[in-house]
Structures are given as C-alpha cells and as structure tokens.
Backbone as a ProteinNet text record, in pm:
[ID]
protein_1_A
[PRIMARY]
XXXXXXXXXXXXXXXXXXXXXXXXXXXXXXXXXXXXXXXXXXXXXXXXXXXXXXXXXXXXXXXXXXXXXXXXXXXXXXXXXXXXXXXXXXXXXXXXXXXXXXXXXXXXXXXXXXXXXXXXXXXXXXXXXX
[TERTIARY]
14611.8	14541.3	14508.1	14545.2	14478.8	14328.9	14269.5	14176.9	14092.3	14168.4	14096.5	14084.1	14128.7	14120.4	13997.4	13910.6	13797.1	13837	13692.4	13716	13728.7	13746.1	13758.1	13834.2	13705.2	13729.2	13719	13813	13762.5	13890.7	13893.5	14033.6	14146.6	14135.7	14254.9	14310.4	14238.7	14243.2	14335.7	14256.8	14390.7	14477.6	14508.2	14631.1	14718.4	14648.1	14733.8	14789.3	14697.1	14728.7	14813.2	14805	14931.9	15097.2	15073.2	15188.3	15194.5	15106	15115.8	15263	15204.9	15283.4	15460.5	15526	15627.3	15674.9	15566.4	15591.7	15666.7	15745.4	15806	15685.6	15745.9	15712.6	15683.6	15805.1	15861.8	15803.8	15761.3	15717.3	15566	15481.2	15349.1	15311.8	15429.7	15369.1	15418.2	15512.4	15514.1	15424.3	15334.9	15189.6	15093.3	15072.5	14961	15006.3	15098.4	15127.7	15071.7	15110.7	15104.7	14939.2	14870.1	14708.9	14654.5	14661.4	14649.8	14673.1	14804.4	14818.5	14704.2	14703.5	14628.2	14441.2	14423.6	14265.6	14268.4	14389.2	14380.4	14441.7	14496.9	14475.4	14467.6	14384.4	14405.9	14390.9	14386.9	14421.7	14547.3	14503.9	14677.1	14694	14647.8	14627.5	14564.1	14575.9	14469.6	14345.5	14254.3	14107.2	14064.6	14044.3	14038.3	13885.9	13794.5	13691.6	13731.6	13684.6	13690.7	13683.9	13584.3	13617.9	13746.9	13789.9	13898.4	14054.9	14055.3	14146.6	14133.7	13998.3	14010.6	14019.7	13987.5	14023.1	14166.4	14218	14371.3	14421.6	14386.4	14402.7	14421.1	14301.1	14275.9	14368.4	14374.6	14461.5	14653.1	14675.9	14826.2	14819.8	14727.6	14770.8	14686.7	14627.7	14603.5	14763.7	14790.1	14943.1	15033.6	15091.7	15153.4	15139.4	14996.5	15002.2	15037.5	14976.5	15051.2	15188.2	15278.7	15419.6	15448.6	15439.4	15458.7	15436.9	15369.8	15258.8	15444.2	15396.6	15507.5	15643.9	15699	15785	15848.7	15717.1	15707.5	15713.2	15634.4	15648.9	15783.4	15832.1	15967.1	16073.6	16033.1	16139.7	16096.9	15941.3	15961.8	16043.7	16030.8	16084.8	16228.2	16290	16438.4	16460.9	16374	16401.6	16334.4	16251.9	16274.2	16373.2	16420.3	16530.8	16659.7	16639.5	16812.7	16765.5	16649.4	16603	16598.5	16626	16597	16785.9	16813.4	17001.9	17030	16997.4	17060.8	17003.9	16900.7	16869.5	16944.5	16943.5	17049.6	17200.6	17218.9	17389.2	17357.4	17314.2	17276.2	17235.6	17168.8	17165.7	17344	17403.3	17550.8	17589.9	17577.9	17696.1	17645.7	17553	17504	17532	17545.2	17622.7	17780.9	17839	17990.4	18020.3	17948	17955.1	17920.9	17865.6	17808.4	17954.2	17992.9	18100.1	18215.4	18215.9	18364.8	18355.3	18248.7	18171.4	18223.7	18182.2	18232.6	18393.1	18452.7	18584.1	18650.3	18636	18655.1	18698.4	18626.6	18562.5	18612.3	18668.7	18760.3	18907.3	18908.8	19087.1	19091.5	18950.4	18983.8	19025.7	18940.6	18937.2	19103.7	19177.3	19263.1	19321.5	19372	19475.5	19486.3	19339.5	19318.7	19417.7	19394.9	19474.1	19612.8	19680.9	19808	19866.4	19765.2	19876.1	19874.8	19771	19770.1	19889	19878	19999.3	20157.6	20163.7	20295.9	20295	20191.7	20219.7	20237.5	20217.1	20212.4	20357.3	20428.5	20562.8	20646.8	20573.7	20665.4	20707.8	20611.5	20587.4	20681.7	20680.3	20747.8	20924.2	20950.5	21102.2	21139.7	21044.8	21120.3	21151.3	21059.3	21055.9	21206.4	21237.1	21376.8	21470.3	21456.9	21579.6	21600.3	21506.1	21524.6	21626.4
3298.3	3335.1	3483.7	3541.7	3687	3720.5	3780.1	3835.9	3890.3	3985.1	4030	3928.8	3848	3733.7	3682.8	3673.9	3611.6	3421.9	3384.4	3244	3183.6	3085.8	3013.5	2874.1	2751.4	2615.3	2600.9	2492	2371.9	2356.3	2218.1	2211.9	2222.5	2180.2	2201.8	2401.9	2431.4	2598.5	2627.7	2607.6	2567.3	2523.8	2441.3	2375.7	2476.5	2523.2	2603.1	2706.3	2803.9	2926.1	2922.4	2773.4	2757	2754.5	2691.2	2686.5	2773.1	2917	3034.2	3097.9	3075.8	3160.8	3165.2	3029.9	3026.9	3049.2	3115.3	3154	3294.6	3296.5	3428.5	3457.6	3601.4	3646.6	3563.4	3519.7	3403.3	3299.1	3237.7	3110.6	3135.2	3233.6	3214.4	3277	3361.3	3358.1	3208	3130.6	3015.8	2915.1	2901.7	2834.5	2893.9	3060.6	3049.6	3024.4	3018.6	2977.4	2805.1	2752.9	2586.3	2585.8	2633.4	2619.7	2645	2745.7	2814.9	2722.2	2662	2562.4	2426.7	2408.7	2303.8	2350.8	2460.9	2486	2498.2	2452.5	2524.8	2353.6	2281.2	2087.8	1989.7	2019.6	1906.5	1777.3	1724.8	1569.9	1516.9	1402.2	1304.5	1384.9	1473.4	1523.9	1462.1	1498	1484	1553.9	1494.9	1568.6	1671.6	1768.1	1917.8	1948.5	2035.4	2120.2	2279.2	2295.9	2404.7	2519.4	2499.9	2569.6	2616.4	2485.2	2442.7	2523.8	2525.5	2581.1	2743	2786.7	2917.1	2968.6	2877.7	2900.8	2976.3	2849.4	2850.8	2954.4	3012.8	3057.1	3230.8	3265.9	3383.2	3404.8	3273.9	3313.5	3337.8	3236.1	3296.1	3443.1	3498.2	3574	3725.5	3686.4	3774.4	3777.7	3672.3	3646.8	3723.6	3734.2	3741.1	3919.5	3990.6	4118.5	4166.9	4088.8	4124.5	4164.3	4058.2	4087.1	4177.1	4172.3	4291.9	4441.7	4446.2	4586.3	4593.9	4462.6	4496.7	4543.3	4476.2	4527.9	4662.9	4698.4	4855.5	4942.7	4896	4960.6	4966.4	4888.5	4892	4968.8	4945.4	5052.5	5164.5	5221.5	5381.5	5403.9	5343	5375.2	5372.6	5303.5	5309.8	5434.8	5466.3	5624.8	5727	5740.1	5817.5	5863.5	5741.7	5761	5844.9	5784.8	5824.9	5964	6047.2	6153.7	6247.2	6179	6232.7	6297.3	6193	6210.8	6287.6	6279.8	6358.8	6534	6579.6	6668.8	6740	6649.2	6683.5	6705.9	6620.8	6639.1	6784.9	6838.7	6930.4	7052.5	7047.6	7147.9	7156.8	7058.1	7102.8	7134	7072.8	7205.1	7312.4	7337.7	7463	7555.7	7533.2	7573.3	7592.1	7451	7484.1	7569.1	7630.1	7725.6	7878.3	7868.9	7997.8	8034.6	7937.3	7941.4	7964.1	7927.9	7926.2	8067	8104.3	8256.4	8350.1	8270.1	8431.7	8444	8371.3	8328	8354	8341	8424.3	8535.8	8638	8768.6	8800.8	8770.8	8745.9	8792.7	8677	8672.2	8790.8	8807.4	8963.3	9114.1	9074.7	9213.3	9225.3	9118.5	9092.6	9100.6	9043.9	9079.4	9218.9	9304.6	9424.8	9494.2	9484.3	9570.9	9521.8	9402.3	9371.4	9471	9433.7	9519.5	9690.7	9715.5	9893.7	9905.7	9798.8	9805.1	9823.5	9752	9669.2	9846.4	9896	10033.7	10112.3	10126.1	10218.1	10218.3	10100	10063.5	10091.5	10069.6	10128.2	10240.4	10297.5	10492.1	10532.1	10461.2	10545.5	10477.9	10403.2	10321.9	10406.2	10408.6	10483.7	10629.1	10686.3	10861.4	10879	10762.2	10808.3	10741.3	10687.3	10648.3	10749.9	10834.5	10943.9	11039.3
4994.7	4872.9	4879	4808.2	4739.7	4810.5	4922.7	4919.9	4802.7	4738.8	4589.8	4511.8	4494.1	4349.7	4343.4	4279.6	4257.4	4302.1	4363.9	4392.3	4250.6	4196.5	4053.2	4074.2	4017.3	4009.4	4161.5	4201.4	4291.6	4385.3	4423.6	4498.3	4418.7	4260.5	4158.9	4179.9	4129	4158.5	4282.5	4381.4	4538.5	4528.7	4473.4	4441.4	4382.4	4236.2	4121.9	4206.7	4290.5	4410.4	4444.1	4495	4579.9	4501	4402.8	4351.3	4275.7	4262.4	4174.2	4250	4382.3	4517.4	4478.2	4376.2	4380.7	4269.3	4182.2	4023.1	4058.1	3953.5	3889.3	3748.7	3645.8	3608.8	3486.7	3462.5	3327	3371.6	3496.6	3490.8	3479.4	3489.5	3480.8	3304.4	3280.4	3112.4	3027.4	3125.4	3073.6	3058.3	3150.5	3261.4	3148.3	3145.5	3053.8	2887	2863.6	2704.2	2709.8	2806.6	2856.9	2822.8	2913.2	2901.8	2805.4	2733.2	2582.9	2495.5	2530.1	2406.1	2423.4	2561.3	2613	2559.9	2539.3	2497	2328.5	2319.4	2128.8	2083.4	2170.6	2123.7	2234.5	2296.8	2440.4	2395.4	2277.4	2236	2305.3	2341	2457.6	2592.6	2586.5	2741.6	2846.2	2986.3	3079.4	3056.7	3110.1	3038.5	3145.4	3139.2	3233	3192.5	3234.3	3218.6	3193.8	3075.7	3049.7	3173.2	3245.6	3391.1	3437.1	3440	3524	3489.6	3351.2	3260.6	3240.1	3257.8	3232.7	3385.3	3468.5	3633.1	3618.5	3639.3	3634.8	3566	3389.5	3356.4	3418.8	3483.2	3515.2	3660	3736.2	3841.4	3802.2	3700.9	3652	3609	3568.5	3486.9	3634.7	3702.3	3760.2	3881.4	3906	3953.2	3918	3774.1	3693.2	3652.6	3669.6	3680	3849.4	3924.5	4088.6	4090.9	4032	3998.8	3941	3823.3	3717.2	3799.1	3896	3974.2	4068.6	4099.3	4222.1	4172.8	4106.2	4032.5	3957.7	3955	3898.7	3992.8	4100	4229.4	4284.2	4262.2	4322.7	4240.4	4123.4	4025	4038.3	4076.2	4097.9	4224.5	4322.6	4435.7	4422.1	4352.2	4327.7	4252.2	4154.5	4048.4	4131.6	4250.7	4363.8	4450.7	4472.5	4568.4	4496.5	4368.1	4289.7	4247.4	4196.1	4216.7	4318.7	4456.8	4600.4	4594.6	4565.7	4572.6	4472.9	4378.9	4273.8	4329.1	4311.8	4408.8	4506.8	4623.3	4716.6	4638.4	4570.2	4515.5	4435.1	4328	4235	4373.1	4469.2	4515.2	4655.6	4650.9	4735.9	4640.9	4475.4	4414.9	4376.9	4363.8	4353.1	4533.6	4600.8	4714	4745.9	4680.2	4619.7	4482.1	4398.1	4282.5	4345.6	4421.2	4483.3	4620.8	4670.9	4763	4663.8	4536	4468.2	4372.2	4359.3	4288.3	4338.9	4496.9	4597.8	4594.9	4641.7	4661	4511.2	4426.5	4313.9	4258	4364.9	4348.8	4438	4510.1	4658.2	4592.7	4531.9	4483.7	4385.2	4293.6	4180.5	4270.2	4355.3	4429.1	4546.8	4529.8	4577.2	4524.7	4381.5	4257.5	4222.3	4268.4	4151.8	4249.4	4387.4	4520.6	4510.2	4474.4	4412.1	4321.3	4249.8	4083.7	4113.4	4145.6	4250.3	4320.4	4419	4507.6	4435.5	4332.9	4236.2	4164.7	4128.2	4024.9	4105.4	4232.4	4343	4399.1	4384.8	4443.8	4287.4	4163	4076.2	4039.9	4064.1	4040.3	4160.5	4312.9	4403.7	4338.7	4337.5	4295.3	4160.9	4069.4	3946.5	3986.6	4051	4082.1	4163.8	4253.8	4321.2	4217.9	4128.2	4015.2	3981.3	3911.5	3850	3924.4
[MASK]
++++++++++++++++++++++++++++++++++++++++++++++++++++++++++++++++++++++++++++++++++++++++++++++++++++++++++++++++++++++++++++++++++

C-alpha cells in the first residue's frame, strides 16, 4: 500500500488496494465510472456505505493519478534522452561542416594555384609558338 495514501474504509478498502495494484490506467477510469454510476442508482445492487464507495473511490483515482505521474515521468525521460542525442548528433555535424568548410577552402586555394599554374604553362607554350 502507498505510504502517502490516506487510510480509507475497512478491510473492503484492502482488498480494493490490493487489486488497485493490478489496474492500468483504463481499468481504474473504468472502476471509477463503475462507482459513480453505482452512487447516482445503487437500486439491485449490493448495498455499500457511502464510506465505503467514496473510499474506494478516492483510492482508484488517487491510483490512477500515480500512473498517469509515472507515465509522464517516463515520457520526459524518453524526450530527454532523444534531446541528449539529437544534441550530440547536431553538434558532430556541426564539426563535419566546419571539417568540410575547411577542406573546401582547401580545394579553392588549390584550384586557384591550378589555373595560375595552367596560364603560367600557357603564356610559356604560346611565347615559344610564336
């Protein structure tokens, strides 16, 4: 049982706890729609104490936000992680743009000493045509 949860009802309550333990999210908004309906016509029903029902009541639904918590918790930690990576990825290419920048500037300054070279070899080849 939940340390934090307030005590509420009797051995029924214990019982419900217990079988809160194996609720999902969908099964305890199912549980409190069930009781709800059960306080809005409990005619042909088993006969409960109002106690008893808003017991139950408060433990599904304090259940039912546990999950929901946890759940959320777990989806930030997943949009952490994929944030942590994306990061890392965005800063290697920003390391491969800066490596391909240079290298770039590499090959201009390499082409420019080409075509120098190519006019330098044309000027000497035409001057002995002449």
């Amino acid at each position: 049982m939940d340390p934090q949860a307030p005590q509420v009802g009797g051995v029924e309550a214990l019982q419900s706890q217990d079988m809160l333990n194996n609720y999902g999210v969908s099964q305890c908004h199912a549980k409190l729609q069930e009781l709800l309906d059960y306080t809005n016509n409990p005619a042909g029903k088993p006969e409960r104490t109002i106690r008893d029902v808003v017991g139950e009541m408060f433990l599904v639904f304090h259940h039912r936000a546990h999950l929901q918590a946890t759940e959320r918790q777990s989806r930030i930690a997943q949009l952490q992680s994929e944030k942590s990576s994306l990061q890392s990825e965005n800063s290697n290419l920003q390391s491969e743009k800066i490596e391909l920048d240079r290298t770039q500037g590499e090959c201009e300054i390499m082409f420019a000493g080409l075509q120098s070279a190519q006019q330098e070899a044309e000027k000497r080849c035409g001057g002995q045509a002449s």
